[in-house]
C-alpha positions in Angstrom: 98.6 18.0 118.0 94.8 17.9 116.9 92.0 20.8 118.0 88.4 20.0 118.1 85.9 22.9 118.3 82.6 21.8 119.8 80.0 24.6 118.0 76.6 25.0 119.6 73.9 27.5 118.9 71.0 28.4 121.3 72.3 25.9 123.6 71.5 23.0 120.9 74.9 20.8 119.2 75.2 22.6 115.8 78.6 20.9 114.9 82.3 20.0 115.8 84.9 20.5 113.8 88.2 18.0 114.1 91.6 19.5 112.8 94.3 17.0 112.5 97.3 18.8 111.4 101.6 18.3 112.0 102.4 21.7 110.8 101.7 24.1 113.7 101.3 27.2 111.3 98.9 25.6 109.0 97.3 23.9 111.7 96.5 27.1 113.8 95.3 28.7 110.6 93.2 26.5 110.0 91.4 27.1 113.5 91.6 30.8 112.8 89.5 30.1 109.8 86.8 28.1 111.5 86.7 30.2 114.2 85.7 32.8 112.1 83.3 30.9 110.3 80.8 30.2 113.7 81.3 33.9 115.5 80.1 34.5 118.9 78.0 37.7 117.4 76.1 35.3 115.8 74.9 33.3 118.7 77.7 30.7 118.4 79.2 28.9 121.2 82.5 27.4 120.7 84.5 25.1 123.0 87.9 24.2 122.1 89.8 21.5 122.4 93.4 19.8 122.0 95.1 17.4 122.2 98.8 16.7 122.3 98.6 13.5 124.0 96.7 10.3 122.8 96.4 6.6 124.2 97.1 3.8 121.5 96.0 0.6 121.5 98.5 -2.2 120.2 98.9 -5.7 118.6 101.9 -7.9 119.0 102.6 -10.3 115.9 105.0 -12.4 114.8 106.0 -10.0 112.4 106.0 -7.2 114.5 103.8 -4.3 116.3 100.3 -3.6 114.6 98.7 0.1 115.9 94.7 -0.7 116.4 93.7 2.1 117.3 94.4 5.7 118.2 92.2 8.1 120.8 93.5 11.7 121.6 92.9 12.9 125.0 91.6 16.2 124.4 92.1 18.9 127.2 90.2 22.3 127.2 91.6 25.6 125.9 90.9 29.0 126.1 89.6 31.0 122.9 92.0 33.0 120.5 
């Protein structure tokens, strides 16, 4: 599963963060943390995202199957 957090401040992009993580503890730590790095208190909006789905792209080879490329399908979800 991978979260993006899209941060904006006075309605202007600020940042977005991408965590890419297999360890679900670690992983929703991580989001904890940066969370709590752009509060709302501070004029921060955040939008979260995951994804636990993604599409991949594929090459067939004599050899075998070659991954091209990889996009997540990110879905929103509600704040911590």
């Amino acid at each position: 599963m991978r979260y993006k957090i899209k941060i904006t401040k006075d309605k202007k992009p600020f940042c977005e963060v991408s965590i890419e993580n297999n360890d679900h503890k670690t992983r929703d730590e991580i989001l904890t943390l940066a969370l709590a790095r752009f509060p709302t208190v501070e004029g921060f909006s955040r939008e979260i995202l995951f994804s636990d789905d993604e599409v991949r792209y594929l090459k067939s080879t004599p050899t075998g199957i070659e991954v091209l490329a990889v996009q997540p399908i990110y879905q929103p979800r509600n704040e911590l």
